[in-house]
C-alpha positions in Angstrom: 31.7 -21.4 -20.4 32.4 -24.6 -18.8 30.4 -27.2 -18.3 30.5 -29.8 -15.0 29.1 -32.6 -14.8 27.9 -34.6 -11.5 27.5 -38.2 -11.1 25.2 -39.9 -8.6 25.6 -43.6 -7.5 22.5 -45.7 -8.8 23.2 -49.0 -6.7 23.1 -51.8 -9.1 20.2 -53.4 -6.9 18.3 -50.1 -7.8 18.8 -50.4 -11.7 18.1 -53.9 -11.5 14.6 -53.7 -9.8 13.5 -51.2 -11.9 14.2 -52.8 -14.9 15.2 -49.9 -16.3 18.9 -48.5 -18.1 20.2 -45.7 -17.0 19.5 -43.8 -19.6 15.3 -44.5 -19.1 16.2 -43.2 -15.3 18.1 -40.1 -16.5 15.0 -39.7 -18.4 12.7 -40.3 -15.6 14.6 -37.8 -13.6 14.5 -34.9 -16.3 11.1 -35.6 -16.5 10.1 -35.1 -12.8 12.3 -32.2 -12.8 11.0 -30.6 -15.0 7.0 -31.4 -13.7 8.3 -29.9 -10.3 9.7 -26.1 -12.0 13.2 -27.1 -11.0 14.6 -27.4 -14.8 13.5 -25.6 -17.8 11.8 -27.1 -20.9 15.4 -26.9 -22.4 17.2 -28.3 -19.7 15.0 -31.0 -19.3 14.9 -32.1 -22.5 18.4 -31.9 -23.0 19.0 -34.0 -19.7 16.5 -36.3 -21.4 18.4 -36.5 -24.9 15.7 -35.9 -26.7 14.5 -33.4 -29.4 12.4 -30.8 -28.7 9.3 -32.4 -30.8 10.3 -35.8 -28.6 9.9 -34.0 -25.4 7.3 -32.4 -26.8 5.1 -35.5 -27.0 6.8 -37.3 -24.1 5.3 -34.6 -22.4 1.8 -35.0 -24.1 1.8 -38.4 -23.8 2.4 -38.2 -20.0 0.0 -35.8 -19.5 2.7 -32.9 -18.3 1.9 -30.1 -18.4 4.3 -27.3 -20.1 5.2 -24.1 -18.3 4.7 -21.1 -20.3 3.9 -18.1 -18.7 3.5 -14.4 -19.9 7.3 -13.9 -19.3 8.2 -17.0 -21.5 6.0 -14.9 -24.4 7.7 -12.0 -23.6 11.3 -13.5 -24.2 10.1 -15.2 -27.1 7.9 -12.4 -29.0 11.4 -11.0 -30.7 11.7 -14.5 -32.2 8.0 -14.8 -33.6 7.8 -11.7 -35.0 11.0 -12.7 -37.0 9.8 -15.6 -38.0 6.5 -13.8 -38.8 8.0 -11.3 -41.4 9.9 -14.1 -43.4 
């Protein structure tokens, strides 16, 4: 599969006011995606470049909630009753 990538413009004015590298934005932005349903835990987190334990407590520490519903235990059940009978 191939993978594009999009690029925004971030004036310089922008980057500068915030005080912030572009990397803390792309962060910003994963986060707030991901607080609004439009990316996955695992998109998010790797938009944000972090592990999943760091986006994990990023999370926690911002007081985000994560989305797990009854469909995300569903898709995952397979995997924890693997990891069960180890």
């Amino acid at each position: 599969m191939t993978t594009m990538v999009y690029s925004i413009d971030i004036p310089a004015e922008i980057v500068h006011t915030t005080r912030m590298t572009l990397e803390e934005i792309k962060l910003e932005l994963a986060l707030m995606l991901f607080q609004q349903g439009k990316l996955s835990f695992g998109k998010a987190r790797e938009m944000a470049g972090l592990t999943v334990w760091d986006f994990q407590l990023l999370l926690g520490q911002r007081k985000i909630p994560v989305h797990y519903d009854i469909q995300d235990y569903l898709a995952d059940q397979p995997a924890i009753d693997a990891l069960t009978k180890q």
